[in-house]
N, C-alpha and C positions, 0 to 999 in steps of 0.2 A: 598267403599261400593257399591255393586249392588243393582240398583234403581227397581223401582215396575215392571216394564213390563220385563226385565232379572230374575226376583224372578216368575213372572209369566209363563214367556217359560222357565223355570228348570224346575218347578209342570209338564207344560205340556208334555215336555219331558222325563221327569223318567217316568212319567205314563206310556206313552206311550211305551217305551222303558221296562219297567220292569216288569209290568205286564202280557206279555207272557213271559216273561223268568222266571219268579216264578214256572208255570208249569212245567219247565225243569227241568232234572234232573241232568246238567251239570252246575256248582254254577258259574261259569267263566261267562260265557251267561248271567248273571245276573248281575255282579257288570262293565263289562266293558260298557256297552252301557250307563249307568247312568255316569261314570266316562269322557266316553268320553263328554257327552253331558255339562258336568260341565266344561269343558277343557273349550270346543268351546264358551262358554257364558263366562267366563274367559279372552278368545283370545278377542272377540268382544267388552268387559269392557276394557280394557287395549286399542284398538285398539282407541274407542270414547277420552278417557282420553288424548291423545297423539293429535288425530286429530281435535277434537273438542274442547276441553277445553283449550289443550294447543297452539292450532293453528298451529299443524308442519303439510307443506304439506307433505298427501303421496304419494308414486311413481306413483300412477294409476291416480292421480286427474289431470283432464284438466285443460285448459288455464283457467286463471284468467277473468268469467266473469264479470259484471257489478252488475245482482242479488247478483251473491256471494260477490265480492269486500263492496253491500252495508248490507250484512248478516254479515258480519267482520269485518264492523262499528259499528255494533248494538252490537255484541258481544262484541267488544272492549272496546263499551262505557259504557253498563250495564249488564255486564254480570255476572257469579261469579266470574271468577279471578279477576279482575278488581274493583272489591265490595271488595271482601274478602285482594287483596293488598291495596287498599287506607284505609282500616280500618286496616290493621297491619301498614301502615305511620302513622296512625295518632294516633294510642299507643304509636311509638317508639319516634314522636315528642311530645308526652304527659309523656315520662320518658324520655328524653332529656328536657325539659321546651322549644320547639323550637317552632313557634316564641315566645320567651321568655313572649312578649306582652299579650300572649294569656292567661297567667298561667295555672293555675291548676281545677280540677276537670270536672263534668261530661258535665257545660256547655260548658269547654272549648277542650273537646275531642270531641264534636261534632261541632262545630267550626273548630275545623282541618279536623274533618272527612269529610263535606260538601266542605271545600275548596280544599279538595284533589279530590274532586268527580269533583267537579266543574273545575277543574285543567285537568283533565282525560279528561272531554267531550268536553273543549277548544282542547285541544292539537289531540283527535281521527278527531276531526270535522274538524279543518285546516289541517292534513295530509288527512283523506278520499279525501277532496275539491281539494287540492293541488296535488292527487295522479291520478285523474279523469285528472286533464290540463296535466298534464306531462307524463301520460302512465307508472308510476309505479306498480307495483309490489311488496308492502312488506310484504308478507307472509313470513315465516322462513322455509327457505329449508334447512332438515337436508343436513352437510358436505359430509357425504360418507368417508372424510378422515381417515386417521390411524396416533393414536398417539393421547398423550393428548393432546401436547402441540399445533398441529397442528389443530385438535379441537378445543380447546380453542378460540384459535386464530382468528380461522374461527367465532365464535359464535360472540364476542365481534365486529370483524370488520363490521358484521352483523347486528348491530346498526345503520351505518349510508351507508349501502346498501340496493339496491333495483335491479328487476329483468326487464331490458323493454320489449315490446313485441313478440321481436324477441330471446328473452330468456338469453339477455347479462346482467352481473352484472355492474352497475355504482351505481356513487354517490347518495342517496338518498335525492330529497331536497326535497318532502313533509316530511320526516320522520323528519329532523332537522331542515324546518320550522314549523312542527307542537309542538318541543316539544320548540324552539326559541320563537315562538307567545304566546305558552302556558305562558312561563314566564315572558313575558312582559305585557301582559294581565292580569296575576295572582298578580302583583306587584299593580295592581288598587285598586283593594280590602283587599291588604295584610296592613299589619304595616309596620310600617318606614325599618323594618330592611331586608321587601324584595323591597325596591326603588331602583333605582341608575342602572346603567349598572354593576359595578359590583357583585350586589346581586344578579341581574338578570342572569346576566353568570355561579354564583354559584349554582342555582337552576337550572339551565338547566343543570350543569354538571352534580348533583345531579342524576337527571332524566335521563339522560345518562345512568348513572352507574348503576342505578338500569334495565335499558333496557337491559344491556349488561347481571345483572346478571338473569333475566327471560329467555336471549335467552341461556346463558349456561347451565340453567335446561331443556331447550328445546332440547338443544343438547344431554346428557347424559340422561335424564331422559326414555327413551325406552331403552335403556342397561339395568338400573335398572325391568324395566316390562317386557322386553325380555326375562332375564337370566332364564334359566331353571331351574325349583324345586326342589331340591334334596329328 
């Protein structure tokens, strides 16, 4: 959905555009300038969707400053995707009965829903912290690759990669000491059945899995918004 100020520069631009071509007497002069102008607010919505929302960097964007690295903590921690995912967990653990503890109804989906928020802003907080000591870099740089499976590949191992300053990929250890802490820390507050080391390694996998599958929608989801309109 285009948001107020894209709805507001369409107005300004058909206007602008169409209005002397009304005069004309050549009808083409008329619908192309309005069409293009739709296009380019189009490009620009799709462009934010991918860059901002979904955090892929793109090819022009500089080095990973400090402002931005802490602008992609805030995003991370309250931003919509991150609202909008820990409230679809905490549906699918409310039609799962998961933690069983918790049962049923409205109190009990906002109970998950805050512990998953709450789960989010542990886990953003010790990777930001952890990313800062170690000169990481975990933004998701699309592949460039060819090939699903090579894709794929790329995306999922992208979960526990990062970029250092000199631009080389290694192992990411804020990113799997953040989502590591996240669950060990979330086992304080949880029910019995997130205690113990291995509950704790099952919700970290958990959290894994689901990272691997946001960065796969990162990876394809521009093919999708790319592809040309028929």
């Amino acid at each position: 959905m285009v948001n107020s100020p894209y709805r507001l520069r369409l107005v300004f631009l058909v206007m602008v555009t169409c209005l002397p071509a009304a005069f004309s007497q050549d009808p083409r002069t008329f619908v192309t300038p309005a069409a293009s102008a739709v296009k380019q607010l189009a490009t620009t919505a799709k462009t934010d969707v991918i860059d901002k929302v979904m955090g892929v960097v793109g090819p022009d964007e500089s080095t990973l400053t400090e402002q931005r690295r802490f602008h992609l903590y805030l995003v991370a921690t309250a931003g919509p995707v991150p609202i909008l995912a820990e409230a679809a967990g905490a549906g699918i653990g409310q039609w799962e009965n998961s933690p069983k503890e918790w049962g049923q109804g409205w109190g009990a989906y906002g109970e998950r829903f805050g512990s998953n928020l709450a789960y989010n802003g542990v886990r953003q907080t010790i990777t930001y912290g952890t990313s800062i000591l170690f000169h990481e870099d975990n933004r998701y740089f699309a592949s460039h690759k060819h090939g699903l499976w090579a894709r794929t590949g790329y995306a999922v191992l992208s979960t526990f990669t990062a970029r250092n300053p000199d631009g080389q990929t290694t192992f990411s250890i804020s990113s799997v000491t953040g989502v590591v802490g996240a669950s060990a820390i979330a086992s304080l507050w949880g029910p019995e059945s997130w205690k113990g080391v291995g509950n704790i390694s099952r919700n970290a996998g958990i959290s894994f899995g689901a990272t691997a599958g946001f960065n796969l929608v990162r990876e394809f989801l521009p093919d999708f918004l790319h592809r040309p309109q028929k």
